[in-house]
Backbone as a ProteinNet text record, in pm:
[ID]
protein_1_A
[PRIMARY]
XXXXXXXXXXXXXXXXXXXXXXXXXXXXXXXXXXXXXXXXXXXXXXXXXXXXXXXXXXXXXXXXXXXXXXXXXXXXXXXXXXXXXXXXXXXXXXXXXXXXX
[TERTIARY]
1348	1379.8	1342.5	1301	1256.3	1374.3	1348.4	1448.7	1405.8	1546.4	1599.7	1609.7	1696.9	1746.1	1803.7	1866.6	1895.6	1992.8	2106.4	2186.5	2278.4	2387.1	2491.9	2635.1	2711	2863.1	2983.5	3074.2	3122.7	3306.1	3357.1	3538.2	3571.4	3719.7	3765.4	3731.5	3657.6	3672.5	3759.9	3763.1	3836	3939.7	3800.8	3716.2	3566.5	3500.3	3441.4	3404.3	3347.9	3362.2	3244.5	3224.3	3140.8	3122.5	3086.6	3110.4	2983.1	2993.8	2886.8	2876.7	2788.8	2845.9	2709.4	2604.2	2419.3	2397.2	2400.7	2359.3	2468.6	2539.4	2617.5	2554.5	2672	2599.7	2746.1	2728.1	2826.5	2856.4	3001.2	3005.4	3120	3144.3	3260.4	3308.2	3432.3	3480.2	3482.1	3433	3478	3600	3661.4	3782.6	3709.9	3700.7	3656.1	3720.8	3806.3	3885.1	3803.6	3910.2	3900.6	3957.1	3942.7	3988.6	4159.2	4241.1	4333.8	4442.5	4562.3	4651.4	4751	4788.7	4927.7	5041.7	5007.5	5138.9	5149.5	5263.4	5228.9	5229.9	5136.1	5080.9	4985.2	4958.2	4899.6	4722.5	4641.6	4479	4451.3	4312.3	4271.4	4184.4	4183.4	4033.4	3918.5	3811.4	3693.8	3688.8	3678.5	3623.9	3468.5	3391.3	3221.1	3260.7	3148.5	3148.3	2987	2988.8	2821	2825.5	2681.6	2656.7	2577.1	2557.7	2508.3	2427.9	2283.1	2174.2	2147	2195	2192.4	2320.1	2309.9	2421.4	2493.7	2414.2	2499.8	2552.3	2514.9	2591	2695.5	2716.8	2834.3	2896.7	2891.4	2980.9	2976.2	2949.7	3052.7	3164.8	3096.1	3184.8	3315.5	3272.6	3395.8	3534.8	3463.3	3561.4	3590.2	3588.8	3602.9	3658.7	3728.9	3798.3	3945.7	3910.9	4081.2	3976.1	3830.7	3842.7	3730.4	3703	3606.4	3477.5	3386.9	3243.7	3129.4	3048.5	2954.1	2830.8	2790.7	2687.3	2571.4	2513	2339.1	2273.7	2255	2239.7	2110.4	2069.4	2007.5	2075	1977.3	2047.1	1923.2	1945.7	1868	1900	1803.7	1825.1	1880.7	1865.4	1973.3	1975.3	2021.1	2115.8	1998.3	2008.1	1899	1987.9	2050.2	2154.4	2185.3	2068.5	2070.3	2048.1	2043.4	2044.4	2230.3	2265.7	2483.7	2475.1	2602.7	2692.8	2635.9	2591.3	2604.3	2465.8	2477.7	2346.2	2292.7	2413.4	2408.6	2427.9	2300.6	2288.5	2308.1	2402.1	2403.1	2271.2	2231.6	2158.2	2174.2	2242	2281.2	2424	2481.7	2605.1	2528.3	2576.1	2496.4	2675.3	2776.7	2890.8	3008.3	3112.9	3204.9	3328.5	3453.8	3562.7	3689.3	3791.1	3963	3947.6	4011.3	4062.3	4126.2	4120.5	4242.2	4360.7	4480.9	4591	4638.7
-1134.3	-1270.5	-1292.7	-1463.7	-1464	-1506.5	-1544.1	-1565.9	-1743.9	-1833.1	-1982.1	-2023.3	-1971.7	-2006.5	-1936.1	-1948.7	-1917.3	-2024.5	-1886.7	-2012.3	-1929.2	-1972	-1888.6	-1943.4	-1828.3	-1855	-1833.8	-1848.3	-1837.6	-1847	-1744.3	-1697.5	-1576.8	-1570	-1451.7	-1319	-1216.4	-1127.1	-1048.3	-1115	-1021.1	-904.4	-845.4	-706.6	-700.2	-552.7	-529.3	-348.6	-329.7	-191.3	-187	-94.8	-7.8	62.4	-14.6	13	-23.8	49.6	23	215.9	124.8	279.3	372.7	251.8	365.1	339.9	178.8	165.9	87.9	192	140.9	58.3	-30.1	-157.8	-230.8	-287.4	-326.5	-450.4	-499.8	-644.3	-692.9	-782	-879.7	-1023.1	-1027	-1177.3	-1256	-1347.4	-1410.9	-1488.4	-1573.3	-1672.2	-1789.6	-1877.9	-2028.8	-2083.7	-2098.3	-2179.2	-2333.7	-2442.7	-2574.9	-2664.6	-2789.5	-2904.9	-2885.6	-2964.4	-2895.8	-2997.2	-2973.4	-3032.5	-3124	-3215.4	-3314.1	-3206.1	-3128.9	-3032.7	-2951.4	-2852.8	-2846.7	-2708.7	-2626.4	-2493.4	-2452.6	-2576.6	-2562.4	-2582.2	-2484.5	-2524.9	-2496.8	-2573.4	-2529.8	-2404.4	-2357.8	-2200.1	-2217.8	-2161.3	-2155.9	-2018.8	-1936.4	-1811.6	-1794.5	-1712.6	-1664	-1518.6	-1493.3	-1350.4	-1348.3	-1244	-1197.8	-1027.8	-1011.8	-860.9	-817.8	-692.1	-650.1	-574	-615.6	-542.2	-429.3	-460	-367.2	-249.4	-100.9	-24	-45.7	-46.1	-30.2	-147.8	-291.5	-410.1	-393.2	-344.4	-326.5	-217.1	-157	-52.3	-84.5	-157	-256.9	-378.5	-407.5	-496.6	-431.2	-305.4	-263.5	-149.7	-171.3	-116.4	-250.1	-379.8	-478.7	-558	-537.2	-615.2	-698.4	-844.7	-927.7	-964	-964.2	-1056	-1133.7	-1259.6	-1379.5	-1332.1	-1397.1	-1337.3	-1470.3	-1464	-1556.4	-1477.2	-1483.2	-1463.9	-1490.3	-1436.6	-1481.3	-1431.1	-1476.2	-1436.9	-1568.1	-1479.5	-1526.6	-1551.2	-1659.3	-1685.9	-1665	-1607.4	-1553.7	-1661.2	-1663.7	-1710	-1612.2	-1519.4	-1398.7	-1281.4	-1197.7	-1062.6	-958.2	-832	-709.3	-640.8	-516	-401.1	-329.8	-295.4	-218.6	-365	-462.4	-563.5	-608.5	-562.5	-613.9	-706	-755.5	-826.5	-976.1	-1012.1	-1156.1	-1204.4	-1337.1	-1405.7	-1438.3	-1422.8	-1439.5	-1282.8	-1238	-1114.9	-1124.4	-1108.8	-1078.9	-970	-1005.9	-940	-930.8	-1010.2	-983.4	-1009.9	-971.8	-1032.9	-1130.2	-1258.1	-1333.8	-1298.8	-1333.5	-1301.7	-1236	-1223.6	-1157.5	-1129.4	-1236.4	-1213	-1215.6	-1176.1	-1197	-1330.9	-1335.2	-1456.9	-1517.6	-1729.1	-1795.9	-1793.6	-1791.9	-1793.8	-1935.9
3416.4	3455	3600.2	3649.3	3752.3	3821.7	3966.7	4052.9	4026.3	3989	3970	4065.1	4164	4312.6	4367.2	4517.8	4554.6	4647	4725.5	4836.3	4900.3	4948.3	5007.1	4952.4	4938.6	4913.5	4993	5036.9	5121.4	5042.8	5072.5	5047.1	5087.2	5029.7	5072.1	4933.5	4953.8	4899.5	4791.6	4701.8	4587.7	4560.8	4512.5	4461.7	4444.3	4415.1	4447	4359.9	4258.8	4179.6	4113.5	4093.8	4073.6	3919.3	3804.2	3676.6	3582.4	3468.5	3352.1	3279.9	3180.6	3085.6	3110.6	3066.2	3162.6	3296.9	3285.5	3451.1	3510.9	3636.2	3725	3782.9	3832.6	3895.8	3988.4	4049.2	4154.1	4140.7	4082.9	4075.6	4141.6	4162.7	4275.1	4237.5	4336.1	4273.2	4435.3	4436.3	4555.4	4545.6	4611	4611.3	4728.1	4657.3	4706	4758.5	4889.7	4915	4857.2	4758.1	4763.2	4818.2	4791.9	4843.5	4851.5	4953.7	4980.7	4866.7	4815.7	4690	4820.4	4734	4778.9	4801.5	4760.7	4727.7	4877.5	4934.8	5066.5	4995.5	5063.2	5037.1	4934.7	4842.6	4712.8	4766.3	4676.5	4706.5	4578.7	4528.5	4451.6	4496.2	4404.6	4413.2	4288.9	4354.6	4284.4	4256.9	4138.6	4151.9	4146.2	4256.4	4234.9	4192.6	4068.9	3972.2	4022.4	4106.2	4096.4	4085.1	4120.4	4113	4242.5	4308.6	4418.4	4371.5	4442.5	4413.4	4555.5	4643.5	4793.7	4787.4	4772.6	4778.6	4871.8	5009.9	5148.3	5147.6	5113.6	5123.7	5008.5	4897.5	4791.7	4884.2	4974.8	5023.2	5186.6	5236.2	5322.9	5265.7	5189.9	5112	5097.9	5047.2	4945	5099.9	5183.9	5292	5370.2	5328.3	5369.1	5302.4	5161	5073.7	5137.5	5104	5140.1	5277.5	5322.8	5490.7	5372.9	5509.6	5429.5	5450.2	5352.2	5367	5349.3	5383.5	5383.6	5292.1	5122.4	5124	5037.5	5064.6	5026.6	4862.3	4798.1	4647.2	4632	4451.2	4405.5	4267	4211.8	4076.6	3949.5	3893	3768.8	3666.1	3594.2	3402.5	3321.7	3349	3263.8	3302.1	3265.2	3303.3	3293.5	3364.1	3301.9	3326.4	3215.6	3205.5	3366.3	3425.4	3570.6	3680	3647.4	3787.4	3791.3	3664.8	3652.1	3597.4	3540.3	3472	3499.2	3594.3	3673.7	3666.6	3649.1	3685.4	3860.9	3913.4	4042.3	4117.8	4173.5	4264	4390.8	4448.7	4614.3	4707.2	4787.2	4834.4	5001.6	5024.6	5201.4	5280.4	5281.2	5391.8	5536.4	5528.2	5644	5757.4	5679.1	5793.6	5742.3	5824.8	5803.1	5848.8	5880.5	5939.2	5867.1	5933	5893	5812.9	5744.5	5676.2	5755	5698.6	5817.8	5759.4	5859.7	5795.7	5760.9
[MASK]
+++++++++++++++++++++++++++++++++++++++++++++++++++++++++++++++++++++++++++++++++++++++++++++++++++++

């Protein structure tokens, strides 16, 4: 499959593991902060499900779980067993801090 698009995502970090039965592959959840609720403390959330095609970027990630991340993926038309789970592949961390409180 070719590359659809591409863009950047931006939340707080999940998880982040390392699973499959032939080909390991590295997949993650982001948390979207949304638009903020009437309610006082209430937000909606978006979840992003992608997969990491860079080791060393799945293993910063993964000593970096719970801070916010800014990142850079592509989006596929469909899945290949060793590219992971996701139509959407991460391929770079653009940033990386504490979450706001």
């Amino acid at each position: 499959y070719f590359v659809f698009g591409e863009g950047v995502k931006a939340g707080d970090l999940n998880y982040i593991v390392k699973k499959g039965y032939v080909f390991k592959t590295y997949e993650g959840k982001l948390i979207q902060t949304g638009i903020r609720s009437k309610q006082v403390g209430a937000i909606q959330s978006n979840e992003f499900e992608f997969s990491v095609s860079d080791k060393a970027v799945a293993e910063k990630m993964m000593l970096n779980s719970g801070k916010t991340f800014e990142l850079h993926y592509h989006e596929y038309k469909g899945t290949l067993p060793w590219r992971g789970f996701s139509v959407y592949v991460v391929d770079s961390i653009i940033s990386m801090r504490e979450p706001q409180q």
